[in-house]
N, C-alpha and C positions, 0 to 999 in steps of 0.2 A: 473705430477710427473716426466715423460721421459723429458717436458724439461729443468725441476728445476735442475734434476740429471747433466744433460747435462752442462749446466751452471756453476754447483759448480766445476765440474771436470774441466772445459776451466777455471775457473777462479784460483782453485788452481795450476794447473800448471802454469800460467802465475806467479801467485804471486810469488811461487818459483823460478821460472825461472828470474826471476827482481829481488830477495832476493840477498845480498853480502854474503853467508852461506858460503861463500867461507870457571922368575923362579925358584922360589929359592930351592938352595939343601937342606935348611933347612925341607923343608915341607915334600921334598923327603925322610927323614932319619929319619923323624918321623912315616915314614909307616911300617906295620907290617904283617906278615904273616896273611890271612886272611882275613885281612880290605875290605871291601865294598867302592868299587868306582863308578862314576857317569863321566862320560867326554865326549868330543869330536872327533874324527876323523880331524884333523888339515891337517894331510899328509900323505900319505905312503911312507915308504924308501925304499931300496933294502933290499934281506932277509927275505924278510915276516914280519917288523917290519914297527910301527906307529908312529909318532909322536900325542899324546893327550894331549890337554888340561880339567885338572880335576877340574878349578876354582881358587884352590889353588894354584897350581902349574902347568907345565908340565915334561913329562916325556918320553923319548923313551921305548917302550914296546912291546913285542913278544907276538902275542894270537896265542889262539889254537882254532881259528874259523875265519873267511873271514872277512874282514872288507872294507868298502872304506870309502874314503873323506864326511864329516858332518856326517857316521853316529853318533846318539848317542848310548851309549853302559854303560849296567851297568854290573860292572865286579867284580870280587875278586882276591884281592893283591895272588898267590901259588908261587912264590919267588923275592927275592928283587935282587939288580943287575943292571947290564946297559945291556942290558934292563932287565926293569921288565918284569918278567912273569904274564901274566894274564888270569883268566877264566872265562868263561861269566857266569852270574847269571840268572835264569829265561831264558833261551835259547829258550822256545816255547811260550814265552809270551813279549807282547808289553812291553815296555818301560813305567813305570804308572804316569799319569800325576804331581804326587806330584816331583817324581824325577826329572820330567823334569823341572818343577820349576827352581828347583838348577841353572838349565842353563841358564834361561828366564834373558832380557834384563831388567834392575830396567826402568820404565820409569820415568821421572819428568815433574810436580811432580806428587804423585799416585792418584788415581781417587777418592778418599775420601777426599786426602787435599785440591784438587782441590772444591771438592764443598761446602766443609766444606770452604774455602775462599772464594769462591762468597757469599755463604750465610750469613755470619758472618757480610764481608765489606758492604753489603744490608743493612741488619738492623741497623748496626751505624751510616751509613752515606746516608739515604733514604730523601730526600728532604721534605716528606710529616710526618713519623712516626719514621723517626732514631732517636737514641739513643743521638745522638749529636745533636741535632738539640736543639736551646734556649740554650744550654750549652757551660759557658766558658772553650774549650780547645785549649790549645796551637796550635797557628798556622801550629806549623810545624810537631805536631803530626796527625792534621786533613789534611795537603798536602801529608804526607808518607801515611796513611790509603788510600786516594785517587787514588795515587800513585799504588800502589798495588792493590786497584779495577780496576783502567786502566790498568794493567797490564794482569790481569786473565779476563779483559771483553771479552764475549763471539764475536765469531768471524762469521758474516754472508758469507756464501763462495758464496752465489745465487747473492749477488748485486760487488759493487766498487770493480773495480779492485785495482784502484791506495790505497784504502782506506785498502782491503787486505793484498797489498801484504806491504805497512807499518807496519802493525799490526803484521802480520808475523814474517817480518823482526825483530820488537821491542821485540818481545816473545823470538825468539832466542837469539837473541845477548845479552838483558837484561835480562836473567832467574838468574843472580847471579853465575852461574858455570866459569864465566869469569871471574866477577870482578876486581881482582888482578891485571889479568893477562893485561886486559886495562888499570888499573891503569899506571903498569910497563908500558906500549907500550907508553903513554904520557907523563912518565920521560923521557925515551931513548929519543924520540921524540924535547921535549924543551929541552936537551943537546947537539940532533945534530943540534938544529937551535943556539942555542947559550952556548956555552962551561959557559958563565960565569950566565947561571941561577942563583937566589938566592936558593937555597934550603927550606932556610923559607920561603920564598913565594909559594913554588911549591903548597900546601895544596890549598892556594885563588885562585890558576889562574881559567880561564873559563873555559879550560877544564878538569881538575881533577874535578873541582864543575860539570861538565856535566856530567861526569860518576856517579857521586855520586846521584846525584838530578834522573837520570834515570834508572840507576840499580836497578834492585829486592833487591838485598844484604845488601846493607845499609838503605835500607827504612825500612825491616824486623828487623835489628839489632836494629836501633832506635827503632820502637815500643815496640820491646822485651822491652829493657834497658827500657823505658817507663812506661811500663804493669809492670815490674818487680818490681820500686822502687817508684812508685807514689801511695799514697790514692786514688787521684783522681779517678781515674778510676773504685778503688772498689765503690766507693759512686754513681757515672755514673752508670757504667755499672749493679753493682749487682755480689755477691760472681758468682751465676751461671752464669753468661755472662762473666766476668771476667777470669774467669777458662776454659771457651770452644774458646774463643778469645787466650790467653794465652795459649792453646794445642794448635791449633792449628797452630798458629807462630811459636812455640817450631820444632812441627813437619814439617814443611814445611822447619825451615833453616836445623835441621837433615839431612834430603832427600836431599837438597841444599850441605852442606858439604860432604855427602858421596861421591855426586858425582863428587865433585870437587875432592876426594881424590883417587876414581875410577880412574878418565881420567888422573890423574897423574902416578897413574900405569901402566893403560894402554899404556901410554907415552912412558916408558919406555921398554915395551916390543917391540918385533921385528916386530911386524906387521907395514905395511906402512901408515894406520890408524886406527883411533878407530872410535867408532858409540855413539852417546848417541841418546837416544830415551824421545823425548816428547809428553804429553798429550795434544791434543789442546784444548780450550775451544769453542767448537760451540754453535752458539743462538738456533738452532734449539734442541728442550728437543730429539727426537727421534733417535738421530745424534749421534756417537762420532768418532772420529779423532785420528789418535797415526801418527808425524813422525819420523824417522829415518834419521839421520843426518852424514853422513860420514866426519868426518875431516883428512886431510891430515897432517901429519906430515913433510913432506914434506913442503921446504920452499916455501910462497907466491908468484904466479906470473909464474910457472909451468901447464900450458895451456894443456899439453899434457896428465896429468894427468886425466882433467875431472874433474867433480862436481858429487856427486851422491847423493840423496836423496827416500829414500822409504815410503809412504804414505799408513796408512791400514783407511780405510773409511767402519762403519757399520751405514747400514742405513734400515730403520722399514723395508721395503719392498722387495730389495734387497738381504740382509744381508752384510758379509762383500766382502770388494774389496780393494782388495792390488795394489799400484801403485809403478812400480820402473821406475825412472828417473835418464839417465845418459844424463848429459849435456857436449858437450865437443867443445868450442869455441861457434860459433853458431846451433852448430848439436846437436838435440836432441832424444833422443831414448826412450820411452815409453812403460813400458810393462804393461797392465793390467793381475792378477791373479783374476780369477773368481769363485765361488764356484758351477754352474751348467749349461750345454753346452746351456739353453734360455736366459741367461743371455750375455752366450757370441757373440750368432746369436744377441743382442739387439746393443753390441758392434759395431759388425760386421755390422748392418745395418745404423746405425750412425757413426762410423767411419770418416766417409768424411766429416761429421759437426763438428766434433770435432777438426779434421786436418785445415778445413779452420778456425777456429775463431781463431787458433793459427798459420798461417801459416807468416803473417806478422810478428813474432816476430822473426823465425827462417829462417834460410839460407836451412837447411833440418830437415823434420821429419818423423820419422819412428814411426810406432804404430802397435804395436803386442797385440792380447787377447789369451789366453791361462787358460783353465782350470784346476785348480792344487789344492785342498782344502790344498793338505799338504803343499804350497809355502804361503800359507794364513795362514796356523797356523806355517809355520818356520819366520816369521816376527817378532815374539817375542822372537825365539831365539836370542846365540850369533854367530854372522858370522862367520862360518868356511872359507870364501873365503876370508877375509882378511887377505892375506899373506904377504911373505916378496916381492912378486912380484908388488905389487900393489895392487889401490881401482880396483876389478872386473868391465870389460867394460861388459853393460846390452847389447850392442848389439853382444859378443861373441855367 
């Protein structure tokens, strides 16, 4: 088990480290004396006031209790204003899990649709007893279904590096929260190689058909439109197979749109990046995986910035294990969060194996264990440290 563990951790680091991962007043004026609020600690300013974010909005606000930077705080609106005044709710009591929901990062996609599409794309497309198998269906509805099992196929982190850190790479960049957005980058693209592009041709060229053929987004759309207007597939599949295939496509482009619609907001806001956070699919049943993706807003090819990425790994024996990685040129910084100090002497005594299997890849690396439960359960939070100063350097 210590050297399987050992393994997965050398091997996901590499993977990533090879990966290209490269407030409105309105909301404000709809508050009322009294309201019940839920927020952040974003910043503290001079005067004894805060800057919070409450989801909907933010807000500069004056409390009448100590605050610093990430706490969370549930409060009540006692006058409106610049700043709002506010009073803590519950003052001798924790923060209750439900509220802090509110806060928690959406991951994509959510751990039900995720399995609800492994097991779906199984049973249609199982080489020995699927659904499709003897059955005339359309070509290109059986390479999209395909398509999308390749996509969500479970990911072994104990073997191939090279084989990994592809898969990885492909899960990111092709989860559909792009799409568009590559589409656009390969118009701009064939207009600065050649002003005199056809326009109707752009649709045929290879690479618009590249994005299309490999993105989550339009293979999902196809099928939907598919599922939605064909017989076929009632007569196939069966009203109840039909119906749970068809949720859960529904539900997965959902999850897919919101969060393209999330990161557009977030866009727009001041911070210098956003986070989206996804589910990995591991082979291993006793396994699961969540990473955390920093994008920079910031334009391409800004070095100095760094790459950051944070990795939570629960595992049967174990439990969980939070990894934050900041990579910055060839320097890499590594922190393990751990949930009990034998966990972290295991660290500690392996260490120097872990360092060498990766020490070829990097110019320097630093490797810290640190025991912190509460840095393991702020992983699903939203980042209070993404400010307007920058992505947080892990080796401050």
């Amino acid at each position: 088990m210590a050297h399987a563990m050992r393994i997965a951790i050398s091997n996901l680091i590499r993977s990533m480290s090879n990966s290209e991962f490269q407030t409105s007043s309105l909301e404000k004026d709809t508050l009322k004396v009294g309201d019940n609020l839920l927020g952040r600690v974003i910043e503290i300013k001079n005067s004894g006031k805060a800057l919070i974010d409450f989801g909907r909005f933010r807000a500069l606000a004056r409390t009448q209790f100590p605050v610093r930077e990430g706490d969370v705080i549930d409060v009540k609106v006692l006058e409106k204003g610049t700043p709002i005044k506010l009073g803590l709710n519950n003052p001798a009591q924790e923060i209750s899990q439900q509220a802090k929901n509110i806060l928690r990062l959406v991951e994509f996609p959510s751990e039900n649709v995720l399995e609800r599409l492994q097991s779906e794309t199984r049973k249609i497309l199982d080489h020995n007893n699927g659904i499709f198998r003897g059955r005339a269906i359309p070509t290109y509805v059986k390479d999209a279904l395909t398509r999308i099992a390749a996509h969500f196929g479970p990911m072994n982190v104990g073997k191939s590096i090279s084989q990994l850190s592809s898969q990885l790479k492909s899960y990111i960049e092709n989860s559909g929260i792009f799409f568009e957005k590559k589409l656009e980058n390969v118009i701009i693209k064939s207009f600065e190689i050649n002003e005199k592009t056809s326009r109707k041709g752009l649709p045929e060229s290879p690479e618009i058909q590249d994005v299309i053929r490999k993105d989550l987004k339009p293979n999902i759309l196809l099928l939907k439109d598919f599922l939605d207007r064909n017989g076929l597939m009632l007569k196939i599949l069966g009203v109840r197979n039909l119906e749970a295939v068809r949720s859960t496509v529904e539900k997965l482009l959902t999850e897919m749109v919101a969060q393209q619609g999330d990161s557009a907001v977030r866009h727009d806001k001041p911070e210098s990046a956003y986070v989206l956070a996804y589910a990995l699919p591991l082979e291993e049943s006793n396994q699961e995986a969540k990473l955390k993706v920093y994008y920079s807003k910031k334009s391409k090819g800004r070095s100095e910035e760094g790459f950051k990425v944070s990795l939570l790994l629960a595992m049967e024996k174990v439990g969980r294990i939070r990894t934050d990685f900041f990579l910055l040129d060839k320097d890499l910084n590594i922190t393990f969060f751990v949930s009990e100090p034998k966990i972290k002497e295991y660290f500690d005594e392996h260490s120097e194996s872990i360092v060498e299997s990766l020490r070829n890849h990097f110019k320097r690396l630093t490797l810290n264990v640190v025991v912190s439960e509460n840095e393991i359960e702020e992983f699903e939070m939203k980042d209070p440290e993404v400010l307007n100063s920058g992505i947080v350097d892990l080796r401050v």
